[in-house]
Residue frames as qw, qx, qy, qz and C-alpha x, y, z in Angstrom:
[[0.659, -0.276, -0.549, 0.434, -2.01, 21.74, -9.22],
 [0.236, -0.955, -0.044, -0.176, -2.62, 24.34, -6.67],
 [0.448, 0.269, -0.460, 0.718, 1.02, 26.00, -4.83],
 [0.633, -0.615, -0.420, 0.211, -0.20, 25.52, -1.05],
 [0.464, -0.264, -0.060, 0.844, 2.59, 28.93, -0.64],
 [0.161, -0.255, -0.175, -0.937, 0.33, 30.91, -2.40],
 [0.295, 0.297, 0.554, -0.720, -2.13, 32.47, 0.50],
 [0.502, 0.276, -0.148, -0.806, -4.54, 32.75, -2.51],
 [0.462, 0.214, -0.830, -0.226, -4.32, 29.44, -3.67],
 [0.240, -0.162, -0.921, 0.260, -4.82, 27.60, -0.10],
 [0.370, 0.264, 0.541, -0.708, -7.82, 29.85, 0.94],
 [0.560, 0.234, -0.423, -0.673, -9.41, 28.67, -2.75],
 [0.574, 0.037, -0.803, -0.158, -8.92, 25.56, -1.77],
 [0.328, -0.461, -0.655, 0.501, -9.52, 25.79, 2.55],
 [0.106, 0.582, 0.345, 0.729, -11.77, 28.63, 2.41],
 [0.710, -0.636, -0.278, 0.121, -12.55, 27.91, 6.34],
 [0.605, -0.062, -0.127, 0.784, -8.70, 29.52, 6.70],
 [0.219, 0.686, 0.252, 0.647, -9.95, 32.64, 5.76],
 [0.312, -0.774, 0.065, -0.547, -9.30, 35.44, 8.15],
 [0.778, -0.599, 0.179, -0.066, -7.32, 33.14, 10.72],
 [0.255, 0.736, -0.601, -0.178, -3.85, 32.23, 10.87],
 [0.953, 0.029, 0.300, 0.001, -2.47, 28.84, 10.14],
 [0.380, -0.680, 0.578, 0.241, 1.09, 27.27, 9.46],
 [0.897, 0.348, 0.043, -0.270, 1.65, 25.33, 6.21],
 [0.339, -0.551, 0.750, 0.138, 4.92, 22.73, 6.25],
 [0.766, 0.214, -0.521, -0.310, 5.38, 20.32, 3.19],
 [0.754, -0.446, 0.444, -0.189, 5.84, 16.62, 4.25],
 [0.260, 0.425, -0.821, -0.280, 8.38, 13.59, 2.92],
 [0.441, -0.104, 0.882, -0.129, 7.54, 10.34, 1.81],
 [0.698, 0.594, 0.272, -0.293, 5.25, 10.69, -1.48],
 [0.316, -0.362, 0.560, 0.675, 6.52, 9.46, -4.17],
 [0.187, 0.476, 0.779, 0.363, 2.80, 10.07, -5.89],
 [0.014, 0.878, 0.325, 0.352, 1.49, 12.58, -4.95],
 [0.209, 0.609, -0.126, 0.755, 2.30, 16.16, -2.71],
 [0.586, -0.587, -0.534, 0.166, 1.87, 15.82, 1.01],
 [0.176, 0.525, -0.078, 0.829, 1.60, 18.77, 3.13],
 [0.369, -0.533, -0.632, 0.425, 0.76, 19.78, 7.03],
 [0.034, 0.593, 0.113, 0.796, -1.68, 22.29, 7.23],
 [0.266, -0.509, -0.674, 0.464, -2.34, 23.71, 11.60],
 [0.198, -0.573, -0.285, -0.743, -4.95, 26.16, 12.43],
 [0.375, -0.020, 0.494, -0.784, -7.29, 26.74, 15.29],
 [0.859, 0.112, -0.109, -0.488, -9.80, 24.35, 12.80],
 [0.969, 0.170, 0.177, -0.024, -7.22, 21.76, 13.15],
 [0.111, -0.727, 0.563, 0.377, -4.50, 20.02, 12.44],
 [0.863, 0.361, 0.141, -0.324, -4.32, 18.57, 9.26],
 [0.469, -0.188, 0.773, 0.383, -2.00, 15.94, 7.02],
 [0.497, 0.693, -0.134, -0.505, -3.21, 17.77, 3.06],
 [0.454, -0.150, 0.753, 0.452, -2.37, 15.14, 0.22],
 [0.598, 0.610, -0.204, -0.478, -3.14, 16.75, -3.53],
 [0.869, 0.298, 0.392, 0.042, -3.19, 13.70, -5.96],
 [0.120, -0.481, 0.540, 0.680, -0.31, 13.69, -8.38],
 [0.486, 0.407, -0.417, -0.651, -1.25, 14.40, -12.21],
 [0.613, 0.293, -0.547, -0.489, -3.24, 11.07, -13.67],
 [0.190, -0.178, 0.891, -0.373, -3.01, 9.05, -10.67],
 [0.632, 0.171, 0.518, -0.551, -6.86, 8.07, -11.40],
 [0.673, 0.289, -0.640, -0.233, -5.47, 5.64, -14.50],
 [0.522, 0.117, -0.821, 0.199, -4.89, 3.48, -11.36],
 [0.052, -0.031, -0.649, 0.759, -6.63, 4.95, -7.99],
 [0.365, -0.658, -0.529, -0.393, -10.57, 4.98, -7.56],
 [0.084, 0.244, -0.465, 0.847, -10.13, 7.94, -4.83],
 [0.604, -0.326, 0.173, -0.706, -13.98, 7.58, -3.64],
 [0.883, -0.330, -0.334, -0.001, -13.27, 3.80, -2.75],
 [0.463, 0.233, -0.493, 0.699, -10.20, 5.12, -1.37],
 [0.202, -0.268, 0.447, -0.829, -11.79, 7.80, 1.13],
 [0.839, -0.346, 0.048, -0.418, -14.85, 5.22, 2.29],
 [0.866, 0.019, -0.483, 0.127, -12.05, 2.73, 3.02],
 [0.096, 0.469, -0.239, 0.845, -10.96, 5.86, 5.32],
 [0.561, -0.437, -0.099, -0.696, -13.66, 6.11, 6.72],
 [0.936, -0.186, -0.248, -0.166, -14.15, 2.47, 7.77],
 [0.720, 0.074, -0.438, 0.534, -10.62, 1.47, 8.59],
 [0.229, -0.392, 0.399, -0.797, -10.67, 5.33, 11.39],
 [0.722, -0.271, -0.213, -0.600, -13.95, 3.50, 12.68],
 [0.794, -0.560, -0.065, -0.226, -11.70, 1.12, 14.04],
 [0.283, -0.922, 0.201, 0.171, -9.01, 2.55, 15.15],
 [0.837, 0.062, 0.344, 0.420, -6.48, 1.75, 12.23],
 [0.398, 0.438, 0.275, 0.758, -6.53, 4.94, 10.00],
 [0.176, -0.255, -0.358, 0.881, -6.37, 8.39, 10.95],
 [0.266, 0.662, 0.635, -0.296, -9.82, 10.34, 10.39],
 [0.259, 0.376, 0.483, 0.747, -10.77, 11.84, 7.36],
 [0.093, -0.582, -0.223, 0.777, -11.19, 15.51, 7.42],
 [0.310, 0.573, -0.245, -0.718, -11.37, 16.54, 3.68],
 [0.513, -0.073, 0.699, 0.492, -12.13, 15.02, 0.66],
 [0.369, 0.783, 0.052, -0.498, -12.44, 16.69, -2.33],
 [0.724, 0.233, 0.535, 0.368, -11.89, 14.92, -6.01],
 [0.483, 0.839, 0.155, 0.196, -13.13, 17.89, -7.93],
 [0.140, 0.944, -0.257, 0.151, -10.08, 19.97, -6.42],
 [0.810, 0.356, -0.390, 0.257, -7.79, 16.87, -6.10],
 [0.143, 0.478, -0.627, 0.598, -6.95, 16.26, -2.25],
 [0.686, -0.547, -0.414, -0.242, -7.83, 14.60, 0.93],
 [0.096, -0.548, 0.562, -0.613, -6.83, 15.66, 4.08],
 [0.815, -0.235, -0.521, 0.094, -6.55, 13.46, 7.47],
 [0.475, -0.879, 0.017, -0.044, -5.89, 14.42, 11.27],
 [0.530, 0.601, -0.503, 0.323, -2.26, 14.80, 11.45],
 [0.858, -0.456, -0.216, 0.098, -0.95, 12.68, 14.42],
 [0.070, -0.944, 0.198, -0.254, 1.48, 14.58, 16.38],
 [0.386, -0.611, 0.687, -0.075, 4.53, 12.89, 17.93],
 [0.921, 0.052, 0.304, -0.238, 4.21, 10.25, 15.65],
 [0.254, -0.558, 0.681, 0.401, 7.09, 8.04, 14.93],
 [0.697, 0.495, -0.399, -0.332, 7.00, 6.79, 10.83],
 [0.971, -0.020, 0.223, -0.090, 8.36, 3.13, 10.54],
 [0.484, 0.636, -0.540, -0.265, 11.26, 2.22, 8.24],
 [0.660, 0.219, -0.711, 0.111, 13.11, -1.15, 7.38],
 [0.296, 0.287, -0.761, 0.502, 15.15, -1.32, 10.51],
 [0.545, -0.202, 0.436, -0.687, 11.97, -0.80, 12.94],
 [0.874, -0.151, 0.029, -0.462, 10.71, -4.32, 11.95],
 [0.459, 0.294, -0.649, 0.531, 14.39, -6.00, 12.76],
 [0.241, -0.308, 0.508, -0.767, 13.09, -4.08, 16.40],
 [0.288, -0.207, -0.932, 0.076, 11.32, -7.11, 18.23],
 [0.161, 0.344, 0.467, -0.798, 9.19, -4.67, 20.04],
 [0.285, 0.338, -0.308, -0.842, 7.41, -3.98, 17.06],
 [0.124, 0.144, -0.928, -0.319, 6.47, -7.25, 15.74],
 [0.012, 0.517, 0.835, -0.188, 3.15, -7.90, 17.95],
 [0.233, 0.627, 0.061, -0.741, 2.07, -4.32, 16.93],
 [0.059, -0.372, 0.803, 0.462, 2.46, -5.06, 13.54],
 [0.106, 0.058, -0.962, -0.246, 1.06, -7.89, 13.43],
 [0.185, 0.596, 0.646, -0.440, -2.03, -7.42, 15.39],
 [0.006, 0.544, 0.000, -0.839, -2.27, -4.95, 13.53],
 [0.149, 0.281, -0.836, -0.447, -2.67, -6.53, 9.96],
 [0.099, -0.103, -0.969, 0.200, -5.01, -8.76, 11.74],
 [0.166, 0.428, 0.516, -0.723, -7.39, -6.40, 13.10],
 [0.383, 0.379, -0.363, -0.760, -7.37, -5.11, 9.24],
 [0.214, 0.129, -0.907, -0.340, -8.17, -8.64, 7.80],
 [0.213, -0.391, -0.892, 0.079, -10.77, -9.93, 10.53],
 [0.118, -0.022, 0.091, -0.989, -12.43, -6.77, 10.30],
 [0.194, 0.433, 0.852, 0.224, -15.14, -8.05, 8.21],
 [0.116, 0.704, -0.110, -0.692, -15.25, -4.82, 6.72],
 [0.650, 0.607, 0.449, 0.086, -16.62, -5.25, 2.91],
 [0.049, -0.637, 0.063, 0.767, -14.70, -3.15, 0.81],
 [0.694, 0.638, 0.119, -0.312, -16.08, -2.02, -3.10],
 [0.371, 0.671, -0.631, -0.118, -12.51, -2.58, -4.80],
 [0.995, 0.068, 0.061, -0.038, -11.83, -6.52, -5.49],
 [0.000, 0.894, -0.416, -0.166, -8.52, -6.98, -5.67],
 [0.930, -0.111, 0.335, 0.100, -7.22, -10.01, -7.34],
 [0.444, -0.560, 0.501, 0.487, -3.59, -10.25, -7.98],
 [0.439, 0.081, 0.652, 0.613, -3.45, -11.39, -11.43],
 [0.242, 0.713, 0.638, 0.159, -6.28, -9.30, -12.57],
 [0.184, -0.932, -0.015, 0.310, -4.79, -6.36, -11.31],
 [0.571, -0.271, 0.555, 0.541, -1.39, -7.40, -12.78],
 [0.394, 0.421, 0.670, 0.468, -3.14, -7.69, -16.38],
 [0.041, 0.977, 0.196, -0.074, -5.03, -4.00, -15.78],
 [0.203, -0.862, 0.287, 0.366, -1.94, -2.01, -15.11],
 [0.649, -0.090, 0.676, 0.339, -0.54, -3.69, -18.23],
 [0.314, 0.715, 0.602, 0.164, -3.30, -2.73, -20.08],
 [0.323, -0.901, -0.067, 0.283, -2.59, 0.65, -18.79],
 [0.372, -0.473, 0.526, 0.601, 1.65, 0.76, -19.53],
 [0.554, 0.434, 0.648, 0.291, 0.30, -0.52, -23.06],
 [0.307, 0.835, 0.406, 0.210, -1.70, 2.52, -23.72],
 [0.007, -0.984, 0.031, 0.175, 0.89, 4.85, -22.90],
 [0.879, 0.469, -0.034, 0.078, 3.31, 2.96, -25.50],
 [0.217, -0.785, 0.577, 0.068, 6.08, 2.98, -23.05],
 [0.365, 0.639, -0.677, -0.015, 9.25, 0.49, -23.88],
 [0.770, -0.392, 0.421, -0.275, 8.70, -2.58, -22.80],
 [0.873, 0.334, -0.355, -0.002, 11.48, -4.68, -24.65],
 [0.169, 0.497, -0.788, 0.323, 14.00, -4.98, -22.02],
 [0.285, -0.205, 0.755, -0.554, 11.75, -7.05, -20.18],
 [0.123, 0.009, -0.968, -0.220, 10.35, -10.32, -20.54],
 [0.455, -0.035, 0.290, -0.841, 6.75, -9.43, -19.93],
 [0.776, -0.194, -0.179, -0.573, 4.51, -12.42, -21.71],
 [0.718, -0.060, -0.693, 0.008, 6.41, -15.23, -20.37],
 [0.028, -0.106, 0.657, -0.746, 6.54, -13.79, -16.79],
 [0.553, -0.058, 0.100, -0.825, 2.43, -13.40, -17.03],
 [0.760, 0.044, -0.506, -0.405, 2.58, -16.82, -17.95],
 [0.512, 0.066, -0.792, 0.325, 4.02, -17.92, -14.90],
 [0.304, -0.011, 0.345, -0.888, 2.16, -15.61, -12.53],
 [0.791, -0.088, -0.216, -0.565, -1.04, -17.69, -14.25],
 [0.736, -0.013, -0.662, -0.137, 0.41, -20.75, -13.34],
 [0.043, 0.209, -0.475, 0.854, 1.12, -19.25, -9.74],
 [0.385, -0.071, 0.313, -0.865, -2.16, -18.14, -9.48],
 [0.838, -0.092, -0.397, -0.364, -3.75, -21.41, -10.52],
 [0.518, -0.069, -0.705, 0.480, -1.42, -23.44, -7.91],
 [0.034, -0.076, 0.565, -0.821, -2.77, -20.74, -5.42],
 [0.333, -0.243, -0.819, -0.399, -6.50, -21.12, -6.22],
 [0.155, -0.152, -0.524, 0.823, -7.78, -18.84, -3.70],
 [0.039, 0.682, 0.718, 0.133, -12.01, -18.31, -3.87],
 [0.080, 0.364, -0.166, 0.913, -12.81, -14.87, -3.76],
 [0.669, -0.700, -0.245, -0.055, -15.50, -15.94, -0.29],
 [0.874, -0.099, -0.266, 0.394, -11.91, -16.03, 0.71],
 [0.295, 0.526, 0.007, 0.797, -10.89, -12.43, 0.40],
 [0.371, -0.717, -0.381, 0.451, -10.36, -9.80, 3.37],
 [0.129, 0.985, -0.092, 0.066, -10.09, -6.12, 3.29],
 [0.755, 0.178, 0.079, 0.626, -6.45, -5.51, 2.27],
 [0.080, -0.862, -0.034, 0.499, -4.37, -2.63, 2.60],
 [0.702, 0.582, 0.205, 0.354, -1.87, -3.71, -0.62],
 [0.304, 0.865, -0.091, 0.389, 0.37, -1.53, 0.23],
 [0.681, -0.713, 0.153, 0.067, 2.28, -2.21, 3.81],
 [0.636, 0.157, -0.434, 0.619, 5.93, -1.35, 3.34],
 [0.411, -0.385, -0.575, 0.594, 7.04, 0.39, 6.69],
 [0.046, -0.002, -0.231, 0.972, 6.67, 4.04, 6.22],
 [0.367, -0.407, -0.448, -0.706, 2.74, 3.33, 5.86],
 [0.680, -0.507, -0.525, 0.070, 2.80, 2.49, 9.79],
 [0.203, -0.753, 0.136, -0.611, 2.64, 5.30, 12.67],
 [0.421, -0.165, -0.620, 0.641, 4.04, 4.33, 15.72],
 [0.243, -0.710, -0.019, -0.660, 1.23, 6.58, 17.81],
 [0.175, -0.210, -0.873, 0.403, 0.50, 6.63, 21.87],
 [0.489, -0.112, 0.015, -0.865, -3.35, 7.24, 21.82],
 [0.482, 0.177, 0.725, -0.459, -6.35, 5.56, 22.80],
 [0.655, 0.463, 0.086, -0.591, -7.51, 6.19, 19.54],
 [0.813, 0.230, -0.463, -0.266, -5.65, 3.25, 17.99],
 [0.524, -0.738, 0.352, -0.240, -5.42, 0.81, 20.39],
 [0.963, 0.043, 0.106, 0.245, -2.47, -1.41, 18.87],
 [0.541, -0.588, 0.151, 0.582, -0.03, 1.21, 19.20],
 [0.273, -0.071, 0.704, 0.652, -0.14, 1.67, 15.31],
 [0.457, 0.707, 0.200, -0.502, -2.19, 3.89, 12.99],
 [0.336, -0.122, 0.633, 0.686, -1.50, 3.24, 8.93],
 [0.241, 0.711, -0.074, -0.657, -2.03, 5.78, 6.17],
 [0.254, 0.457, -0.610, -0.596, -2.00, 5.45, 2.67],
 [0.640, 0.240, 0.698, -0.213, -5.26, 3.52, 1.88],
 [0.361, 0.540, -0.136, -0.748, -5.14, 4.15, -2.01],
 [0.375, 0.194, -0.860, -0.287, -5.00, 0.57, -3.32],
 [0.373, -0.078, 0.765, -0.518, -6.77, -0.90, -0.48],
 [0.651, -0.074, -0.158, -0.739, -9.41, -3.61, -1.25],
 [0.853, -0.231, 0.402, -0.240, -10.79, -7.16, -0.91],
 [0.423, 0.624, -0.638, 0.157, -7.67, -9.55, -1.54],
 [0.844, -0.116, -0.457, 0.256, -5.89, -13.02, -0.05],
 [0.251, -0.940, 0.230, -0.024, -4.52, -11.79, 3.26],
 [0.774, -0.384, 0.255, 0.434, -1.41, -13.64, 2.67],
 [0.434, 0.757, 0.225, 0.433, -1.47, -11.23, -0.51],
 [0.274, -0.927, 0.024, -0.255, -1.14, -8.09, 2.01],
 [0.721, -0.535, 0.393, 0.198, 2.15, -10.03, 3.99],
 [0.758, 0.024, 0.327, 0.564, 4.13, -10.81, 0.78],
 [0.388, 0.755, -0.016, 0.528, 3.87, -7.47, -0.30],
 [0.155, -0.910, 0.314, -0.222, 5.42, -6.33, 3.35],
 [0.890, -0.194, 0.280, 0.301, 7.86, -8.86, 2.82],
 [0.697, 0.535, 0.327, 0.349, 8.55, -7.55, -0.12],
 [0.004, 0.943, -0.034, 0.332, 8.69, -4.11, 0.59],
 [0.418, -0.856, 0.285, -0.104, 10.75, -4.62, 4.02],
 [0.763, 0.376, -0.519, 0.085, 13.12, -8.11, 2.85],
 [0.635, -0.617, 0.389, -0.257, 13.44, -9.37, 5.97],
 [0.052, 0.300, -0.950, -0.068, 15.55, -12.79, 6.96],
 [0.425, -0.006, -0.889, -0.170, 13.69, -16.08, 6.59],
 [0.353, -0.328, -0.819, 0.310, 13.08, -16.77, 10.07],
 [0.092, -0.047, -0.151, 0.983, 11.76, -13.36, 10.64],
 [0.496, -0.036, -0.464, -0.733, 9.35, -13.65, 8.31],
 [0.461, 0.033, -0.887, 0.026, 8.63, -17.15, 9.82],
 [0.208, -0.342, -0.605, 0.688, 8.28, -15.64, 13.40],
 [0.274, 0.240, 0.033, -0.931, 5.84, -12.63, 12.09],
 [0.640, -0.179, -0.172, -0.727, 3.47, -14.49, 10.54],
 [0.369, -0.009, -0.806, 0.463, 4.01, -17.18, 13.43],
 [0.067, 0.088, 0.324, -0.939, 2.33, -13.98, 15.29],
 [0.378, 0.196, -0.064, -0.903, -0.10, -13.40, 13.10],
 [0.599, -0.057, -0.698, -0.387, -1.67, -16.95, 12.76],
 [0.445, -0.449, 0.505, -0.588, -1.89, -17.08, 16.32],
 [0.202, -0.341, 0.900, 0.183, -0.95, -20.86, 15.58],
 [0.742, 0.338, 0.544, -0.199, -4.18, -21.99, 13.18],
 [0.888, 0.286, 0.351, 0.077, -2.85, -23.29, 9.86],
 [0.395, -0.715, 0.360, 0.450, 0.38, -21.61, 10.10],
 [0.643, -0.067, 0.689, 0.327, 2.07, -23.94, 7.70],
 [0.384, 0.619, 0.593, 0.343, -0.51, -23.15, 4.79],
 [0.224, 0.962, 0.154, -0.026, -0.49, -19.65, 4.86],
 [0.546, -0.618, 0.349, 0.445, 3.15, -19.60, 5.35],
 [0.558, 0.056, 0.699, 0.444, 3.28, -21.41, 1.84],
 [0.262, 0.802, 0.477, 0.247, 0.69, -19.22, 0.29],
 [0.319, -0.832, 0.125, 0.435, 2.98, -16.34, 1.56],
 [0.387, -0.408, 0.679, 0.473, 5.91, -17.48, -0.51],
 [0.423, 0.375, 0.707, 0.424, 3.87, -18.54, -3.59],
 [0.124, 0.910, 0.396, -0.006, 1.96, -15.05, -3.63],
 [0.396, -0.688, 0.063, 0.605, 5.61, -13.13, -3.31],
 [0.371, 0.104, 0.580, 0.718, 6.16, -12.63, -7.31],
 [0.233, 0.667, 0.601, 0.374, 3.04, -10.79, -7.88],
 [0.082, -0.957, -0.257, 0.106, 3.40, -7.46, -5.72],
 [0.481, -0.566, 0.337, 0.579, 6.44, -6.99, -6.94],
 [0.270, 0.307, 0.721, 0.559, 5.80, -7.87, -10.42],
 [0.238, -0.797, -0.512, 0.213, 2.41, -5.31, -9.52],
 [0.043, -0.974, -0.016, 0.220, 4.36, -2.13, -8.94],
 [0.354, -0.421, 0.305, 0.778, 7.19, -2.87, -11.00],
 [0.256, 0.511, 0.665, 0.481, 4.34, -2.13, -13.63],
 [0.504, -0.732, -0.406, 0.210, 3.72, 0.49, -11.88],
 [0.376, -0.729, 0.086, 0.565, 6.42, 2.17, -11.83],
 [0.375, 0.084, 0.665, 0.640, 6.68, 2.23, -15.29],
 [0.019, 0.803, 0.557, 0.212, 3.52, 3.77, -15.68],
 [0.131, -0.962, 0.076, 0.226, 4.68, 6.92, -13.18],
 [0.491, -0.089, 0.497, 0.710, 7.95, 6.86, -15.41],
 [0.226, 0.307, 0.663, 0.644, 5.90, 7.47, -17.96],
 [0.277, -0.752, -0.407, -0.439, 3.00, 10.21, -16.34],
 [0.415, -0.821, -0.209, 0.331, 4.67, 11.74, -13.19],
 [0.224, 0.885, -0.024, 0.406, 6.09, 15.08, -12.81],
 [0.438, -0.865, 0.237, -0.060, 7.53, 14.33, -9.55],
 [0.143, 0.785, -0.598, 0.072, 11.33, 13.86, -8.98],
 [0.645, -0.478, 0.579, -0.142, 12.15, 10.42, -8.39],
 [0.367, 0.487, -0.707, -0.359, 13.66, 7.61, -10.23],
 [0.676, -0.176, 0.604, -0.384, 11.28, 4.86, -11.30],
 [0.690, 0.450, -0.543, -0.161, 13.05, 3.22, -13.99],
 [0.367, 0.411, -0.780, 0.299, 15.51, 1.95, -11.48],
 [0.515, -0.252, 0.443, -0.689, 12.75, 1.39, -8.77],
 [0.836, 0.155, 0.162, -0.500, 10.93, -0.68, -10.59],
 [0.572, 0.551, -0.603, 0.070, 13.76, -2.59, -12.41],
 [0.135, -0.364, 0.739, -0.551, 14.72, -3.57, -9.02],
 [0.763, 0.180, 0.360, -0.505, 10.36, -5.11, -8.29],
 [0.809, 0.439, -0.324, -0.218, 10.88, -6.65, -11.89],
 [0.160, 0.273, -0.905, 0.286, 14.48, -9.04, -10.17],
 [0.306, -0.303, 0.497, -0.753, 12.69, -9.40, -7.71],
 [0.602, -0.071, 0.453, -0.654, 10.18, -11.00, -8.96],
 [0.753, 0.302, -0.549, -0.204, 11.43, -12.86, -11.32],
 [0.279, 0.294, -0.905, 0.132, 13.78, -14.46, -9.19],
 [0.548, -0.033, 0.592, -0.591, 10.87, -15.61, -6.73],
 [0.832, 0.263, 0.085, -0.480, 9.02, -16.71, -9.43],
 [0.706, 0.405, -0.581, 0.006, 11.89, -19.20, -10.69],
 [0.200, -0.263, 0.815, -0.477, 12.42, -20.27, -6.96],
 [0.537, 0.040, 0.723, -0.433, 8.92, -21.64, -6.52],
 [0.747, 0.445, -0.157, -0.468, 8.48, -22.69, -9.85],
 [0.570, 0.306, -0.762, -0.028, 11.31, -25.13, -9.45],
 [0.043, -0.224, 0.840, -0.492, 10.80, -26.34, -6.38],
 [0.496, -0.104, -0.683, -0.526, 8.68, -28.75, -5.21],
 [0.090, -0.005, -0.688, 0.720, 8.24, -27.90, -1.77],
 [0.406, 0.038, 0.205, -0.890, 5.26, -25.55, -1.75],
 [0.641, 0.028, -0.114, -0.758, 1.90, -26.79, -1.50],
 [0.649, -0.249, 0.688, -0.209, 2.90, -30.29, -0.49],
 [0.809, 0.510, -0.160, -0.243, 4.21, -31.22, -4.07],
 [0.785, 0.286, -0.542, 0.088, 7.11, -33.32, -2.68]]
C-alpha cells in the first residue's frame, strides 16, 4: 500500500503532481478500502486505493466501465484514474456535497430524489458484464469464507441456504428480467449535489458490486441498509413504481429482503478474516446474519406473499 503523506510515494503514483503544489486530506466512510482527496491545478480528485485482497470479491475493470456508463448519465461522478496495477481509482470530487445518512431518508424531501434516482439506474438499459444473481452470489462468497477456513459454527449456514433456495425458487425471476444494479445503496453511497451535471439532485459512488440483478434486489438491500418503518418503505417504492404493478414488486421487495443481508453478512466475515483496516466485522455482520434470519422465518411462515392465501 502506498502512504499518500509520503511526497515520494504520491508523485510514484500521480506523477502529473510533479513540480506543482497540491493538498492531500484523507476521507471517512471506507470500511474497504482508503479514501483520500487529492486538489491541484489538474484537479480535484476523490483517490480510493483498494484494501489488501479485495479482488477475492471485486472485478475492479467491471467496476470502472460501470463508472464510466453510470457518469454518462448523470448518476456517478467521472472517472479520472484507474489504475489496477497500482491499486486505485480516482473520481471528480464533488464539492459542497452533502453525504446521506439514515435520518436523510425519514426527510420527505428526499424521497423523489431517491427514488428517481434508482429508477434512472434500472431503466437505463445500460448492459452491464457482472450478472448478479442473489443466490449465486450468496453460494460464491461462501465458497470464498470456506477457503479461508474461518469459523463458521456459530451459525447455522446450510439450513439458512436452504431456505434462501426455496426463496429464490418462490421468486423465480428470468434473468431477461435483470437491470443494471448498484447492490449496494445504503445512504452514505448518495451525494446530495446542486449541478446540472446530475440532474436528480443526487450523484452515487461506490459502484464496486454493481451489476445486472432484480431491481427489487437493489431496494431490499436499501431497506436493509437504512430500516425504515413499513409505510415508508410502502410510500418509496409507491414513488418508484410510478403506480404500474406496485403490489408485485412490493412483494418481491419483502421476499428478496433475506438475501442482502445474508450477502454481506458473508461478507463480513470474509474482511474479518483478510482486512487490515480498523473496524469491527464480527459484530457487523452478526447483526446482517439476525437480520436475515429473522426475515427469512417471517416470509417463510406466512402466507401472504405471492398471493399464497
Amino acid at each position: 500500500m502506498y502512504n499518500p503523506f509520503e511526497h515520494e510515494s504520491i508523485l510514484t503514483v500521480f506523477p502529473e503532481l510533479k513540480g506543482i503544489d497540491y493538498t492531500i486530506t484523507p476521507l471517512t466512510g471506507g470500511i474497504t478500502n482508503t479514501l483520500f482527496r487529492i486538489k491541484s491545478d489538474l484537479g480535484d480528485w476523490a483517490v480510493r486505493f483498494y484494501g489488501e485482497n479485495t479482488e477475492l470479491f471485486i472485478d475492479r475493470t467491471a467496476e470502472a466501465e460501470t463508472m464510466k456508463l453510470m457518469a454518462e448519465i448523470g448518476i456517478s461522478p467521472k472517472m479520472i484514474h484507474f489504475s489496477p496495477e497500482n491499486r486505485y481509482t480516482s473520481v471528480e470530487f464533488i464539492d459542497h456535497a452533502k453525504t446521506l445518512n439514515n435520518d436523510d431518508f425519514l426527510n420527505e424531501s428526499y424521497h423523489k430524489p431517491i427514488m428517481d434516482t434508482i429508477r434512472k439506474i434500472h431503466s437505463s438499459h445500460i448492459t452491464l458484464n457482472r450478472i448478479f444473481n442473489p443466490i449465486i452470489e450468496i453460494e460464491k462468497m461462501l465458497k470464498i469464507l470456506e477457503s479461508l477456513h474461518a469459523d463458521l459454527s456459530e451459525f447455522d449456514i446450510d439450513q439458512s441456504i436452504q431456505k434462501l433456495h426455496v426463496l429464490d425458487q418462490r421468486l423465480n425471476i428470468p434473468k431477461d428480467d435483470y437491470v443494471p444494479c448498484h447492490i449496494d445503496l445504503l445512504a452514505e453511497n448518495f451525494l446530495a449535489v446542486n449541478s446540472p451535471d446530475f440532474p436528480t439532485g443526487l450523484a452515487v459512488i461506490d459502484w464496486e458490486y454493481a451489476g445486472m440483478a432484480p431491481a427489487a434486489y437493489d431496494i431490499a438491500d436499501m431497506f436493509q441498509e437504512t430500516l425504515l418503518p413499513k409505510e415508508l418503505e410502502k410510500k418509496l417504492i409507491h414513488i418508484y413504481c410510478e403506480g404500474n404493478h406496485e403490489k408485485d414488486f412490493w412483494e418481491k421487495v419483502q421476499l428478496l429482503k433475506p438475501f442482502p443481508d445474508f450477502y454481506w453478512f458473508l461478507w463480513s466475515l470474509i474482511q474479518k478474516e483478510i482486512s487490515k483496516i480498523d473496524f469491527d466485522f464480527y459484530t457487523y455482520g452478526k447483526g446482517k446474519y439476525e437480520n436475515s434470519m429473522m426475515n427469512m422465518n417471517i416470509i417463510l411462515e406466512s402466507q401472504y406473499y405471492f398471493g399464497d392465501g
